[in-house]
C-alpha positions in Angstrom: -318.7 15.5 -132.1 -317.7 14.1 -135.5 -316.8 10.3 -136.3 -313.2 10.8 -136.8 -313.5 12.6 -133.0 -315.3 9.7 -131.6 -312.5 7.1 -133.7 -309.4 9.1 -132.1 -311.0 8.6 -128.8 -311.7 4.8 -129.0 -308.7 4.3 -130.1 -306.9 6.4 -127.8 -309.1 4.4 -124.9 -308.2 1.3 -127.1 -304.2 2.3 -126.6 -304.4 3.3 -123.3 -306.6 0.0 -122.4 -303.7 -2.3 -124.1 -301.2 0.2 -122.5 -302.8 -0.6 -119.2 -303.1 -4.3 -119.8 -299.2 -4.3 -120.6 -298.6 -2.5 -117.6 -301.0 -4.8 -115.5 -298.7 -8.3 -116.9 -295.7 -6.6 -116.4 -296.3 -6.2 -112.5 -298.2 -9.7 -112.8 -294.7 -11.0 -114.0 -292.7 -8.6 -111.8 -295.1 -10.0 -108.9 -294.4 -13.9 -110.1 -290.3 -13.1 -109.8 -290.5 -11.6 -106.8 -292.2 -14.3 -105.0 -290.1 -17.0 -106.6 -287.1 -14.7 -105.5 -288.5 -14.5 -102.1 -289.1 -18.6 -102.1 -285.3 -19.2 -103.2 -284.4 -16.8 -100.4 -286.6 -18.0 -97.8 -285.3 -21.6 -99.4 -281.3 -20.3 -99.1 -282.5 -19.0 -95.2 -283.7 -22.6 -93.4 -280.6 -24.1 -95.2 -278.6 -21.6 -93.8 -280.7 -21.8 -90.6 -280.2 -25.8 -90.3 -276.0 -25.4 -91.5 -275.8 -22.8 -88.7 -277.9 -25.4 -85.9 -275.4 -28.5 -87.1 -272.3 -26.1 -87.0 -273.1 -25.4 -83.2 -273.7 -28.7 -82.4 -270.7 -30.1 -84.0 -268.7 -27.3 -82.2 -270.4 -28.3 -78.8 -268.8 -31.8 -79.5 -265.6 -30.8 -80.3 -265.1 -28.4 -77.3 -266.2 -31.7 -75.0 -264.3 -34.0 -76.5 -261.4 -31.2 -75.9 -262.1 -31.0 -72.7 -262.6 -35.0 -71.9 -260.0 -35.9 -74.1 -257.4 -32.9 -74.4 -254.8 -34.5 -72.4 -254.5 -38.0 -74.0 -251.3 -37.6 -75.4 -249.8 -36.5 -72.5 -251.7 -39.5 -70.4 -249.7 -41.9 -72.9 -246.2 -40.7 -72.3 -246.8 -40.6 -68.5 -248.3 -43.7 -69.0 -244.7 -45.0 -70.1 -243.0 -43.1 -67.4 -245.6 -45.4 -65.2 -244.5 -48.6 -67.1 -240.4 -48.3 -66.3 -241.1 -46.9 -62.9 -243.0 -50.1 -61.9 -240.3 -52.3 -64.1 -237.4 -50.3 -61.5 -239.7 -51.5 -58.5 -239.6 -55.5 -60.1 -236.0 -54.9 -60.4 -235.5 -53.6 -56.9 -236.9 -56.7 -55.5 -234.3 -59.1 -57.1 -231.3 -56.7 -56.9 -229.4 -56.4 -53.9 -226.8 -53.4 -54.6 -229.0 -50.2 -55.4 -226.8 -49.0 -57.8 -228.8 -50.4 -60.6 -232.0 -49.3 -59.5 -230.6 -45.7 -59.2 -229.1 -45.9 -62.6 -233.3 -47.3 -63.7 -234.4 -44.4 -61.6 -232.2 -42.1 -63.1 -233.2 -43.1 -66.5 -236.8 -43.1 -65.2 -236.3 -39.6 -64.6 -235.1 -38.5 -67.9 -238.0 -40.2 -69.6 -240.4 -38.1 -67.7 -238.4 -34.4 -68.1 -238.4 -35.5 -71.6 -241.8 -36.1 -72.2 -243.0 -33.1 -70.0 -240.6 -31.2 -72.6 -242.6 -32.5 -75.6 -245.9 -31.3 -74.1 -244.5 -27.7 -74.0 -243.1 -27.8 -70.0 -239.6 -26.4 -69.3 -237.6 -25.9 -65.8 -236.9 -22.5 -64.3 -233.7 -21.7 -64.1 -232.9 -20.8 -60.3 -229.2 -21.6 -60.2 -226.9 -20.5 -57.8 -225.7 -16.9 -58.5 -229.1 -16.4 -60.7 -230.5 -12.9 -60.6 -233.5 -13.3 -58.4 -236.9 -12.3 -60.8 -240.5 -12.4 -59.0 -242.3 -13.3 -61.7 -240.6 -16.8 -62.1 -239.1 -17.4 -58.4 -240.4 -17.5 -55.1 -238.0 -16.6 -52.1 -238.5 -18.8 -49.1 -236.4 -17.1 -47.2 -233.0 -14.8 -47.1 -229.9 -16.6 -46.0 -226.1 -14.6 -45.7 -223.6 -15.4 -48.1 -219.8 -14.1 -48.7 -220.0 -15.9 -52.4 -222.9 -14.2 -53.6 -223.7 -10.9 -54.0 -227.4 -10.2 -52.2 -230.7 -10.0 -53.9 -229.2 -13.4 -56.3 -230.3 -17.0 -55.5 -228.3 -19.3 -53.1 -229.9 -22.4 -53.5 -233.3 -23.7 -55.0 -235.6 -25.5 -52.5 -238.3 -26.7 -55.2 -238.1 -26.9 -58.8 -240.2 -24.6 -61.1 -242.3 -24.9 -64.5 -243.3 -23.2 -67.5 -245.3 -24.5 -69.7 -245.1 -22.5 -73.2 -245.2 -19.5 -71.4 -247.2 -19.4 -68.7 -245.9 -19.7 -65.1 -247.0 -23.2 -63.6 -245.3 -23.3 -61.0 -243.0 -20.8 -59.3 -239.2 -21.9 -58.0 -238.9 -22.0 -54.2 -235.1 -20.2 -53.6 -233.3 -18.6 -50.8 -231.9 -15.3 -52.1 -228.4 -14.1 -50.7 -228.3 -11.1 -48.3 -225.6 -9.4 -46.6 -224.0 -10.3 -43.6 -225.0 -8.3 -40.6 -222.8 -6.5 -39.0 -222.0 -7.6 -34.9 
């Protein structure tokens, strides 16, 4: 083998050394990112991990102060419907005629429709001559009428509620039948 042979070599080995060297900082840096990536992520995770822990338990609150608390605004108005009722008892016990106290009732009464309105509660309406509907009335019983075609209401026995929509309470009618014959 000559001298220029044995130069390429060495410096062929000399390249391929340096080429290997390059290669072996490039993964050394490569290696470096990727654990600082992996830190930041691992970092980003327990943030997430603790956001997610104080989201639940802020959540948890929330649904029991719902639940304990939910009602509060309609425990005030009631609580003025409570107020006037006890202010038409006072009045009963200075008044003799009753009128007054039935016109404080009266007024009592409105007060309380009203603020069951304002909470989302409405009546059923179960007039007389009302086409009877089983999802909102409940027939008590079947009475005979001459007025009033059958299967319509006659009367209304108890008062029923919605409240939004849902059915809270069903009306209690009598629903009209025909008269039977002698």
């Amino acid at each position: 083998m000559n001298t220029e042979d044995r130069d390429d070599i060495n410096e062929s080995e000399d390249e391929n050394v340096e080429e290997i060297e390059d290669i072996a900082k490039d993964i050394e840096d490569t290696e470096a990112e990727i654990e600082n990536e992996l830190e930041e992520l691992n970092q980003q995770y327990l943030r997430l991990a603790a956001d997610f822990e104080n989201y639940k338990r802020r959540v948890t609150k929330e649904r029991a102060d719902s639940i304990a608390y939910g009602n509060e605004e309609l425990i005030k108005e009631m609580l003025n419907v409570l107020d006037n009722l006890q202010r038409a008892l006072e009045h009963t016990e200075q008044q003799d005629d009753a009128k007054p106290v039935i016109d404080g009732v009266k007024l009592v009464q409105k007060q309380f429709v009203s603020a069951l309105e304002k909470f989302g509660v409405q009546p059923i309406d179960a007039s007389k001559g009302k086409e009877f509907d089983p999802m909102l009335h409940q027939a008590i019983e079947h009475a005979e009428s001459d007025e009033i075609a059958p299967g319509l209401v006659l009367s209304e026995m108890l008062p029923g509620y919605t409240l939004k929509e849902r059915l809270l309470r069903p009306a209690l009618v009598v629903i009209s039948k025909d008269r039977e014959a002698n």
